[in-house]
PyMOL CGO cylinders between C-alpha atoms (Angstrom):
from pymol import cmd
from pymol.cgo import CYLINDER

trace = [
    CYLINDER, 45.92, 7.15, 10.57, 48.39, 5.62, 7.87, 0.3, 1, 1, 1, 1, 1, 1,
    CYLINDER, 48.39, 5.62, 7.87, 50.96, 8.44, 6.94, 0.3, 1, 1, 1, 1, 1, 1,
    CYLINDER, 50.96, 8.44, 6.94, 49.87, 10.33, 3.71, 0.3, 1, 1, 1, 1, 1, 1,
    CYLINDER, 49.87, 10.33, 3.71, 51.71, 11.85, 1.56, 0.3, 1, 1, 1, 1, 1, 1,
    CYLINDER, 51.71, 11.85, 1.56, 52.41, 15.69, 1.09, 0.3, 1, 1, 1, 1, 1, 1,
    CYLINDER, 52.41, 15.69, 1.09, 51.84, 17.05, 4.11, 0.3, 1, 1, 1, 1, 1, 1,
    CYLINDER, 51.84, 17.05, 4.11, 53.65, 20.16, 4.29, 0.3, 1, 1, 1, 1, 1, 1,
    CYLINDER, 53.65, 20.16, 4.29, 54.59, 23.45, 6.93, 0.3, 1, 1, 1, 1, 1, 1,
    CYLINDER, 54.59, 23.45, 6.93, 54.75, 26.57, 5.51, 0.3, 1, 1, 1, 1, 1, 1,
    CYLINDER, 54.75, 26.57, 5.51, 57.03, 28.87, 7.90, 0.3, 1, 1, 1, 1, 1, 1,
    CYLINDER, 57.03, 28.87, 7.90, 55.18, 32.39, 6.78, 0.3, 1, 1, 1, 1, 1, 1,
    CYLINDER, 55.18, 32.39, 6.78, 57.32, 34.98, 7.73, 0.3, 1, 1, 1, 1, 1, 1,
    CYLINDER, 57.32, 34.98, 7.73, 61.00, 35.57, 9.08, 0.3, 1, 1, 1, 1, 1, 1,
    CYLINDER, 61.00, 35.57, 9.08, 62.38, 38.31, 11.56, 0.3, 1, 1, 1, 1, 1, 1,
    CYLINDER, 62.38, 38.31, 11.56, 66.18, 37.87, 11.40, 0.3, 1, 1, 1, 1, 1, 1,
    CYLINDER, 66.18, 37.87, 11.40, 68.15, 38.12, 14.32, 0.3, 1, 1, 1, 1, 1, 1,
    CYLINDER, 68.15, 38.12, 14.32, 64.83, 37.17, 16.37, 0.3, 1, 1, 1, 1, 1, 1,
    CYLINDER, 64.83, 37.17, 16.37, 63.28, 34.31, 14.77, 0.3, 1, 1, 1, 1, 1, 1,
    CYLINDER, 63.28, 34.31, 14.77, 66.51, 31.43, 14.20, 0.3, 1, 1, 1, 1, 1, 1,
    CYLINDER, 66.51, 31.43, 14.20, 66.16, 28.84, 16.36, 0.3, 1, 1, 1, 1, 1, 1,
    CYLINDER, 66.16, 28.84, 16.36, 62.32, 29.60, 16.26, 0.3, 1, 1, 1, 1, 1, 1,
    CYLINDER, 62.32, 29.60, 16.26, 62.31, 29.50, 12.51, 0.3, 1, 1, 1, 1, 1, 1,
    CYLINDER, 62.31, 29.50, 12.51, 64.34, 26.15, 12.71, 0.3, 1, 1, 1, 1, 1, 1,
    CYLINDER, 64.34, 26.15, 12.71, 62.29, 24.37, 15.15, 0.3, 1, 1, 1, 1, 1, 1,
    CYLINDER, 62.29, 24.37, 15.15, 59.50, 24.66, 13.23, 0.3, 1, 1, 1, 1, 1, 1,
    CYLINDER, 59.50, 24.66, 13.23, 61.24, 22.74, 11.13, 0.3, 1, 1, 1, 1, 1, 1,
    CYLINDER, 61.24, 22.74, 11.13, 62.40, 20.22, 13.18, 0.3, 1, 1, 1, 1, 1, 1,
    CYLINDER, 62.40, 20.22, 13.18, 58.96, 19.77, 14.68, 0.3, 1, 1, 1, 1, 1, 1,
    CYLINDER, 58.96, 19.77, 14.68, 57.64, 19.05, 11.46, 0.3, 1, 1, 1, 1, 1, 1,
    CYLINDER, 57.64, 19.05, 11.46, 60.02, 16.32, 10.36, 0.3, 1, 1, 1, 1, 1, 1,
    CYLINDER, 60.02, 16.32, 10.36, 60.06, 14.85, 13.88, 0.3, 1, 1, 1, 1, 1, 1,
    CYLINDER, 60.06, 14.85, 13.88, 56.38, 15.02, 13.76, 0.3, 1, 1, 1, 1, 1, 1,
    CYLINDER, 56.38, 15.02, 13.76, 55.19, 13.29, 10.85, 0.3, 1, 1, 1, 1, 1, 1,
    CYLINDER, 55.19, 13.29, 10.85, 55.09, 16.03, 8.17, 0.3, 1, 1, 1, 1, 1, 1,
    CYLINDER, 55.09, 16.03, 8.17, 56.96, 15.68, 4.82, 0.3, 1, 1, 1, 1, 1, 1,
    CYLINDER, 56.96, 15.68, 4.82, 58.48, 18.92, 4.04, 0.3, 1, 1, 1, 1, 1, 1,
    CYLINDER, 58.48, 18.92, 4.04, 58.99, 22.75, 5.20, 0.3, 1, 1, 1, 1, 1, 1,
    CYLINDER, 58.99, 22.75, 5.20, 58.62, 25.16, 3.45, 0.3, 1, 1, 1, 1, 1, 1,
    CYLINDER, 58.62, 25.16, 3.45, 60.78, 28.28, 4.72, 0.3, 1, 1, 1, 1, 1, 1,
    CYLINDER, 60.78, 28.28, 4.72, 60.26, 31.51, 3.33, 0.3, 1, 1, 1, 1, 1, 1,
    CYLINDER, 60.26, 31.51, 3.33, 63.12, 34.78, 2.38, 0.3, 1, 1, 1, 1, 1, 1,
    CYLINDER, 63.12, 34.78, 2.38, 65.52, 35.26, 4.97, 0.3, 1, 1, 1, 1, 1, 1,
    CYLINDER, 65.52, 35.26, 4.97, 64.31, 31.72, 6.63, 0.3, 1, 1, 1, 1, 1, 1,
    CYLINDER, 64.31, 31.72, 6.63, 66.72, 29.99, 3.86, 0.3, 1, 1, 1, 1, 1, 1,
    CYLINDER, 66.72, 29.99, 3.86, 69.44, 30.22, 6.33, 0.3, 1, 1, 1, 1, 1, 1,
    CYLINDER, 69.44, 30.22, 6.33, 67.61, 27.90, 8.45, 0.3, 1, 1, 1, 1, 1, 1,
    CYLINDER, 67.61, 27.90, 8.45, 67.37, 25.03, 6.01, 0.3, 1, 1, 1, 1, 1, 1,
    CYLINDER, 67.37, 25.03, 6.01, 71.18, 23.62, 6.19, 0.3, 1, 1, 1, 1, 1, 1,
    CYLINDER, 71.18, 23.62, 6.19, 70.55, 23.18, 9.57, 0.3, 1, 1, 1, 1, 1, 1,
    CYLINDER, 70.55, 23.18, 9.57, 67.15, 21.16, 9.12, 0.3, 1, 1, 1, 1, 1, 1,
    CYLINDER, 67.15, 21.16, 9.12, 68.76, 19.27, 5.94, 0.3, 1, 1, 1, 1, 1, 1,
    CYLINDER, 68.76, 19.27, 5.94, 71.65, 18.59, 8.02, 0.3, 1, 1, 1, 1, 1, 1,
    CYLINDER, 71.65, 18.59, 8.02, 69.70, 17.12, 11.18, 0.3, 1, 1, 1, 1, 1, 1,
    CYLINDER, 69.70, 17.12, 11.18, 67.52, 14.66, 8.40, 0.3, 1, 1, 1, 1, 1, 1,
    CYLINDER, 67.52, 14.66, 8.40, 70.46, 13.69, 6.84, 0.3, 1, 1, 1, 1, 1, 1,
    CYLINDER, 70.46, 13.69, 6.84, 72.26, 12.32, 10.67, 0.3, 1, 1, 1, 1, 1, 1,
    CYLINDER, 72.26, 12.32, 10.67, 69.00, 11.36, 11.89, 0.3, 1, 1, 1, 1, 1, 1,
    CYLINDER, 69.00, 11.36, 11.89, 66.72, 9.96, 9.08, 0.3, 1, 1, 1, 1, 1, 1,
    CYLINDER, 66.72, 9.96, 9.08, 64.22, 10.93, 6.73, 0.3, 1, 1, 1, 1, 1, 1,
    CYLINDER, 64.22, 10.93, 6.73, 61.98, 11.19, 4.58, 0.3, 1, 1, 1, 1, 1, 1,
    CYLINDER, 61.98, 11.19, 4.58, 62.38, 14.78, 4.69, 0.3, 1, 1, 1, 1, 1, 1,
    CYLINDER, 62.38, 14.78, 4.69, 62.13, 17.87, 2.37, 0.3, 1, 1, 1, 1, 1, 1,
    CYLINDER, 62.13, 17.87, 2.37, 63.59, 21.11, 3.15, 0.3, 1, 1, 1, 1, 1, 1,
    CYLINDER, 63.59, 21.11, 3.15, 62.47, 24.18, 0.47, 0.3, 1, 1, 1, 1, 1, 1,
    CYLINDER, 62.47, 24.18, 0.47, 62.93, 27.80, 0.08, 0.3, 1, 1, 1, 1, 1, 1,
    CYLINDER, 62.93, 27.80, 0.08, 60.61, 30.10, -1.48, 0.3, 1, 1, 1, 1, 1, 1,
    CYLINDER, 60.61, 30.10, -1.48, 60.72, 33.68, -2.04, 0.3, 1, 1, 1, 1, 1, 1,
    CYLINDER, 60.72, 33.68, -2.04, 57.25, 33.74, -2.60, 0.3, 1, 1, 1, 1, 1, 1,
    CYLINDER, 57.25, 33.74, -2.60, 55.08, 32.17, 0.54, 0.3, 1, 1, 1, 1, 1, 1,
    CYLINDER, 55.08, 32.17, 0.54, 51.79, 34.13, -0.18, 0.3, 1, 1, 1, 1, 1, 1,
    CYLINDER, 51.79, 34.13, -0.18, 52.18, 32.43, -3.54, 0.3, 1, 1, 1, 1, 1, 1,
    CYLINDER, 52.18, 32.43, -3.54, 52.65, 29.15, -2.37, 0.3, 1, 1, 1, 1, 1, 1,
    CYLINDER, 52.65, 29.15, -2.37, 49.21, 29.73, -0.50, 0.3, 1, 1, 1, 1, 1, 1,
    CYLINDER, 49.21, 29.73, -0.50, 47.65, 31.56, -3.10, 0.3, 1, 1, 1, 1, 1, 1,
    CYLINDER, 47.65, 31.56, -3.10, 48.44, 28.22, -5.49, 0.3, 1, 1, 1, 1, 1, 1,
    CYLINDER, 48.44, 28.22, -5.49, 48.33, 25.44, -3.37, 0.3, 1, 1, 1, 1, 1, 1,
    CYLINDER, 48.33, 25.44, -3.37, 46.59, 22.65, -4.99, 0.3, 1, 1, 1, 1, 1, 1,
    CYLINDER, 46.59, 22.65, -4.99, 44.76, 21.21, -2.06, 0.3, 1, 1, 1, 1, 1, 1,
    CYLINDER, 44.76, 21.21, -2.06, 43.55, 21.69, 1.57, 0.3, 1, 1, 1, 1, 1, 1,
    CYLINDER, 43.55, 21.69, 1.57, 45.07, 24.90, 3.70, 0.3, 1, 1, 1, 1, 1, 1,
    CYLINDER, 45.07, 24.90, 3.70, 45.52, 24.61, 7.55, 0.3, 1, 1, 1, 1, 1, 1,
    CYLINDER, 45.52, 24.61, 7.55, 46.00, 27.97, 8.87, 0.3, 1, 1, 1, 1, 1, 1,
    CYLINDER, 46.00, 27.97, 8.87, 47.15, 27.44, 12.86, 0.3, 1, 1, 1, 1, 1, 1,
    CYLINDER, 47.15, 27.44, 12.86, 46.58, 30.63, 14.50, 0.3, 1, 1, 1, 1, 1, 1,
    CYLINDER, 46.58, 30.63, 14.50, 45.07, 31.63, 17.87, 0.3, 1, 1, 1, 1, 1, 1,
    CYLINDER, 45.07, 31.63, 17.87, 42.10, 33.14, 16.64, 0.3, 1, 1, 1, 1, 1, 1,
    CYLINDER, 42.10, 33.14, 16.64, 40.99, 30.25, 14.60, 0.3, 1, 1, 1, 1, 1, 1,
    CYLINDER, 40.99, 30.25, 14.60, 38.32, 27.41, 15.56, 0.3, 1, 1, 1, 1, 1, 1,
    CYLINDER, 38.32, 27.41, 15.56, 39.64, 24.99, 18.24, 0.3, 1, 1, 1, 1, 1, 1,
    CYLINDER, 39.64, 24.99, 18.24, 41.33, 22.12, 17.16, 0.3, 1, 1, 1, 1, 1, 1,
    CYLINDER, 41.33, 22.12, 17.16, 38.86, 19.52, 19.16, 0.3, 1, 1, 1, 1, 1, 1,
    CYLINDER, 38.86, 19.52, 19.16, 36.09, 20.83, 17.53, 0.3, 1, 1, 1, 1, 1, 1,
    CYLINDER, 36.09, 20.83, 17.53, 37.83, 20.39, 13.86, 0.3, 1, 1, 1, 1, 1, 1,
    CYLINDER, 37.83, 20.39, 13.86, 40.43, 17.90, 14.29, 0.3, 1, 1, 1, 1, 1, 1,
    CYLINDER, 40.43, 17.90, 14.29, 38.34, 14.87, 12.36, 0.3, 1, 1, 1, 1, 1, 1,
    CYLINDER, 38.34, 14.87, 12.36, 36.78, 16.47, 9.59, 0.3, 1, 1, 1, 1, 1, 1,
    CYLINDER, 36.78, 16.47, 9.59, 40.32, 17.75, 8.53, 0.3, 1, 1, 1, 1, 1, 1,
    CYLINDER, 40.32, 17.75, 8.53, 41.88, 13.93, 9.62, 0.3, 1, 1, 1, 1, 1, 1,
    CYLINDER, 41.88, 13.93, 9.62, 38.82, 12.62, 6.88, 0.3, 1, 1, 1, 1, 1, 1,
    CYLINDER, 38.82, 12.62, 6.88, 40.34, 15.28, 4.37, 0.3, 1, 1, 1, 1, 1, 1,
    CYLINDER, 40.34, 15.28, 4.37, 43.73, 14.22, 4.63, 0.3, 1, 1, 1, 1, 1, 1,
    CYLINDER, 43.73, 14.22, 4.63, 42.65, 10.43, 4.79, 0.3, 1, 1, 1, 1, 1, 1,
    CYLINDER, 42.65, 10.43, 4.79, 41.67, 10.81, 1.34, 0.3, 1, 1, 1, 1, 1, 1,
    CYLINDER, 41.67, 10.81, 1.34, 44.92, 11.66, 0.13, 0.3, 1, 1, 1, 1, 1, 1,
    CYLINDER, 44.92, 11.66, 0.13, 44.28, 15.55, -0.16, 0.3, 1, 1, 1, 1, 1, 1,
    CYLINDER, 44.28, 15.55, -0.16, 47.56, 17.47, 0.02, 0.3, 1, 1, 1, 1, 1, 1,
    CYLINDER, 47.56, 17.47, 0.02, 47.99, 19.32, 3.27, 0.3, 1, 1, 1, 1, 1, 1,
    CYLINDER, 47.99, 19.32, 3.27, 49.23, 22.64, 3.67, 0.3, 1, 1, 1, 1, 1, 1,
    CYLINDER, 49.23, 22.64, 3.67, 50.13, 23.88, 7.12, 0.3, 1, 1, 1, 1, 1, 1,
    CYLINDER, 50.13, 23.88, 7.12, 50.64, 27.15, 7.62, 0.3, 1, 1, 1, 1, 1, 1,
    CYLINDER, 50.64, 27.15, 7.62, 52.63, 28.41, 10.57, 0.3, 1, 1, 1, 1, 1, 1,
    CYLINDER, 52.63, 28.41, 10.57, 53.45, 32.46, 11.00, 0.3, 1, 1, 1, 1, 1, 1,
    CYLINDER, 53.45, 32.46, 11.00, 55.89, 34.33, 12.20, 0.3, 1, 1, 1, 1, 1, 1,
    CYLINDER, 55.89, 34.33, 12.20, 55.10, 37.87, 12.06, 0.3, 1, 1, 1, 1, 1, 1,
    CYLINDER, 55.10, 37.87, 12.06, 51.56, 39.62, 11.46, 0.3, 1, 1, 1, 1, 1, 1,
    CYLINDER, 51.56, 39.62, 11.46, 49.88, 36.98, 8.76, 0.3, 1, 1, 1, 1, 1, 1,
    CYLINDER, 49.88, 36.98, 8.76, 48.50, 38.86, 6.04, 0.3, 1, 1, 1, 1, 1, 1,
    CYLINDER, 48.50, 38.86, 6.04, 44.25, 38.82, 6.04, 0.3, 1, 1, 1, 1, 1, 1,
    CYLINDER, 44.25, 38.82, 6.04, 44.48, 36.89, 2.65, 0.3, 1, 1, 1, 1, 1, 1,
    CYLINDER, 44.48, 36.89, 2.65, 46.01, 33.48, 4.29, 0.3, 1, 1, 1, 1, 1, 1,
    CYLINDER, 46.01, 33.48, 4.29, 42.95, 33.37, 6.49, 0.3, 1, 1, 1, 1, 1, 1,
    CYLINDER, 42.95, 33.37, 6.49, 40.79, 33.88, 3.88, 0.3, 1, 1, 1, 1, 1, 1,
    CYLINDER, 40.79, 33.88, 3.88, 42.48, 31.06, 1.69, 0.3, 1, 1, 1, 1, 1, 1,
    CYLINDER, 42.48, 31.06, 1.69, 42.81, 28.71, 4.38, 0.3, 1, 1, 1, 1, 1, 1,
    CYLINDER, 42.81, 28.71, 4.38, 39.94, 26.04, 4.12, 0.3, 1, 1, 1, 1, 1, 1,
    CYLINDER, 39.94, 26.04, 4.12, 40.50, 26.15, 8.18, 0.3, 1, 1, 1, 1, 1, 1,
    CYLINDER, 40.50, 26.15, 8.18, 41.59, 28.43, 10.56, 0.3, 1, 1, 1, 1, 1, 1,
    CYLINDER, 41.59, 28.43, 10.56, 42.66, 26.60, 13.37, 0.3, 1, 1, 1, 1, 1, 1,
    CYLINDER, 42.66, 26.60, 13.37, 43.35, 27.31, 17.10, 0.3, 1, 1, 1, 1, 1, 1,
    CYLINDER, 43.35, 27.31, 17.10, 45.44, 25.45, 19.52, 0.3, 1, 1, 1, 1, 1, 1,
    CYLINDER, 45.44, 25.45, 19.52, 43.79, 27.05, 22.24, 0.3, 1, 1, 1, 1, 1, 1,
    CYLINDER, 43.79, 27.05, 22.24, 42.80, 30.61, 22.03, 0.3, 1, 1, 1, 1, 1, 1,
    CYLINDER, 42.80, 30.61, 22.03, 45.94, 31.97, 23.87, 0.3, 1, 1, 1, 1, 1, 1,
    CYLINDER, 45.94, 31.97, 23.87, 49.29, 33.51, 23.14, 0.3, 1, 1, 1, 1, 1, 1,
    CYLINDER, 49.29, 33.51, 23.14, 51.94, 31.09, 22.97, 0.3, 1, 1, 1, 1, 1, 1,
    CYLINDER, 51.94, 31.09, 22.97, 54.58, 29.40, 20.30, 0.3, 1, 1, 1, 1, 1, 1,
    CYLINDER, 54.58, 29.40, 20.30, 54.12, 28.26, 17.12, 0.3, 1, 1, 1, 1, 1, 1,
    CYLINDER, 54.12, 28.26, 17.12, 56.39, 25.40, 17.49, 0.3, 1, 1, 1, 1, 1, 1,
    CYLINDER, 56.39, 25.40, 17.49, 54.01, 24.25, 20.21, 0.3, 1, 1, 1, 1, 1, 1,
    CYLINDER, 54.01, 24.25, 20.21, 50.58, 25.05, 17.89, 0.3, 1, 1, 1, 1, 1, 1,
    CYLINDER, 50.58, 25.05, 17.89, 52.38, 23.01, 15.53, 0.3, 1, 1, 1, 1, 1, 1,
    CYLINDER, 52.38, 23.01, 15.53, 53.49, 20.56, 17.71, 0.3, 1, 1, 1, 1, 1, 1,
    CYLINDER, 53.49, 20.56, 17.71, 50.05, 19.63, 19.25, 0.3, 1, 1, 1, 1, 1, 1,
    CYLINDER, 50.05, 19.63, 19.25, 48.51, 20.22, 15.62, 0.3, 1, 1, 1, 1, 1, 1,
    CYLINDER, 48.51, 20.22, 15.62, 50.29, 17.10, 13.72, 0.3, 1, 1, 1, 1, 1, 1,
    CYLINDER, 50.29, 17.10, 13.72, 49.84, 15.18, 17.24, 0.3, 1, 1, 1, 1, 1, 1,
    CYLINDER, 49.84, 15.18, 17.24, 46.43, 15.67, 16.90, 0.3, 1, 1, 1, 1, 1, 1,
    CYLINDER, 46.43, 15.67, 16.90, 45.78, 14.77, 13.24, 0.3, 1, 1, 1, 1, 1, 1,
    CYLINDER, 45.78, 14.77, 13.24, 48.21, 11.37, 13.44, 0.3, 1, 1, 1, 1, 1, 1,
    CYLINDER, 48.21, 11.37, 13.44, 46.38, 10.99, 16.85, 0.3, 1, 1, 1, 1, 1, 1,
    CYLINDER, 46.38, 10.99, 16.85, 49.85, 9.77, 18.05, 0.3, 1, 1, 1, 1, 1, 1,
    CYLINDER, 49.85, 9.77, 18.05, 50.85, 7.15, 15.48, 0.3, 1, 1, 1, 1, 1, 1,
    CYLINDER, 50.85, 7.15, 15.48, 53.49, 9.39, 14.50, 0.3, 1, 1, 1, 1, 1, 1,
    CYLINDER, 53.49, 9.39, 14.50, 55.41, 9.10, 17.67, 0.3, 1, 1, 1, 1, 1, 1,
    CYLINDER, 55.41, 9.10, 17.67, 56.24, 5.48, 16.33, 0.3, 1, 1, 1, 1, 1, 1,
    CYLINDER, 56.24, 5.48, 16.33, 57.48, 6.64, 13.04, 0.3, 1, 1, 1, 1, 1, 1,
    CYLINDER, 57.48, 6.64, 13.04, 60.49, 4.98, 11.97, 0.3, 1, 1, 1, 1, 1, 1,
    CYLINDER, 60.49, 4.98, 11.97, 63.47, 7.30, 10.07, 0.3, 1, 1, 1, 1, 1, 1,
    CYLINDER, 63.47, 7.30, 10.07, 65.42, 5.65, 7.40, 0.3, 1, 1, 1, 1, 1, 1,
    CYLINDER, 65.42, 5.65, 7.40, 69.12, 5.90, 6.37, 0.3, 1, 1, 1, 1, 1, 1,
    CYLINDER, 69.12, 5.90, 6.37, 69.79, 7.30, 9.77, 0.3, 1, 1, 1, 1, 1, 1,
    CYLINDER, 69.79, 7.30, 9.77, 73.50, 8.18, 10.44, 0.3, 1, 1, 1, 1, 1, 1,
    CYLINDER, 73.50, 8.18, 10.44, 72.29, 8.17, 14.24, 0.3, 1, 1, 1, 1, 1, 1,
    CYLINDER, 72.29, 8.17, 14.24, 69.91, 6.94, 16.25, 0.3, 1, 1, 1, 1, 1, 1,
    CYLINDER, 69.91, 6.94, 16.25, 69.23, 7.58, 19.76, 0.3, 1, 1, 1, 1, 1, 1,
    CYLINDER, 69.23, 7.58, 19.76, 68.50, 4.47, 22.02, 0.3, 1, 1, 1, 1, 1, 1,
    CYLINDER, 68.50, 4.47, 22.02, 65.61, 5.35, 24.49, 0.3, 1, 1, 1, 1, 1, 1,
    CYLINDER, 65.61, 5.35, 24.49, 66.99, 4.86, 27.88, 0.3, 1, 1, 1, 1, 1, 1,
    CYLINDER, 66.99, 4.86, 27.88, 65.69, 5.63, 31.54, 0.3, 1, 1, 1, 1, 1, 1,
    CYLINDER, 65.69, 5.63, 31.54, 68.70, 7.57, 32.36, 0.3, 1, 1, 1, 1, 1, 1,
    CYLINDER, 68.70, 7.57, 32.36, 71.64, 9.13, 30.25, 0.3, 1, 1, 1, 1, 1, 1,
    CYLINDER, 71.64, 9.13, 30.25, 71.92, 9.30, 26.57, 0.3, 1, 1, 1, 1, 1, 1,
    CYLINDER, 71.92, 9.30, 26.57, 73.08, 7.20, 23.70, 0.3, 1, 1, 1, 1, 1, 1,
    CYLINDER, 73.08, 7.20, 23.70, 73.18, 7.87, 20.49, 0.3, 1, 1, 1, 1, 1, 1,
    CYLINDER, 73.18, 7.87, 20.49, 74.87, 5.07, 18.12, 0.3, 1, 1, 1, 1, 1, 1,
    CYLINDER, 74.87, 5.07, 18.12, 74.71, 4.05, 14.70, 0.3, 1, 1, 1, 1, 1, 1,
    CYLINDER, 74.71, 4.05, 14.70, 72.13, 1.80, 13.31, 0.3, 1, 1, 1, 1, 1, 1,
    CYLINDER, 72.13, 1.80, 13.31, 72.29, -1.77, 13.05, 0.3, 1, 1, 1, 1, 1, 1,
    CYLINDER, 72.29, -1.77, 13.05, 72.57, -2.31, 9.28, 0.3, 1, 1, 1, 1, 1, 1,
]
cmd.load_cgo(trace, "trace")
């Protein structure tokens, strides 16, 4: 699938002092990933100068936002609403009718919680969707999620005005500057 535009993660939900590298993970999972934005919610805000600072050394596009109001940026989003959660339908069984949606330039919303989701957001969501019916992370749901809709094209995504770039390598690590 070409890249769309708008194709954003809604972080629903905070718990400080529990949720900060969670919180901003999410975030880097969805820029690494192929989304365009996040989305973080209240006491998530803090989590944003570390996600604007990691697109800004490593590349964009990338949009970091803040809302005090995530049920309302459900409530009014102007196009289609993935909820991930483990009690939703399994992603195999859903993943192309929601790849044909956002093929035809439909906005995506991704919603990814934190803390109990209010019964609303599943109602609202045009899918509820599982990544397996288990317990386990969000980042991962999320993870597997946008792997799943790009069906991997988005693991060739090239960044632009990259302060950094790390040079895939069989052993050890580089990291250098771009070639201009």
């Amino acid at each position: 699938m070409d890249h769309t535009p708008d194709i954003t993660v809604l972080r629903l939900g905070h718990r400080p002092g529990r949720d900060e590298r969670i919180t901003t993970h999410v975030g880097l999972t969805a820029r690494a990933l192929g989304a365009d934005r996040v989305i973080f919610a209240g006491d998530a805000a803090s989590r944003a100068d570390t996600v604007e600072d990691i697109t800004d050394r490593f590349g964009g596009p990338f949009e970091v936002e803040t809302t005090d109001s995530p049920l309302g940026v459900v409530r009014n989003w102007d196009g289609t609403v993935v909820h991930l959660t483990m009690y939703g339908l399994p992603i195999q069984e859903i993943e192309s009718e929601i790849r044909e949606v956002v093929e035809a330039n439909n906005p995506l919303l991704i919603v990814v919680g934190a803390e109990k989701v209010p019964f609303s957001v599943y109602e609202k969501a045009d899918w509820n969707v599982a990544v397996t019916n288990q317990p386990h992370s969000e980042i991962a749901s999320l993870a597997v999620f946008l792997d799943r809709l790009f069906e991997g094209d988005e693991l060739d995504r090239e960044f632009e005005n990259a302060e950094r770039v790390v040079v895939p390598k069989d052993t050890g690590k580089l990291v250098k500057e771009p070639e201009k």
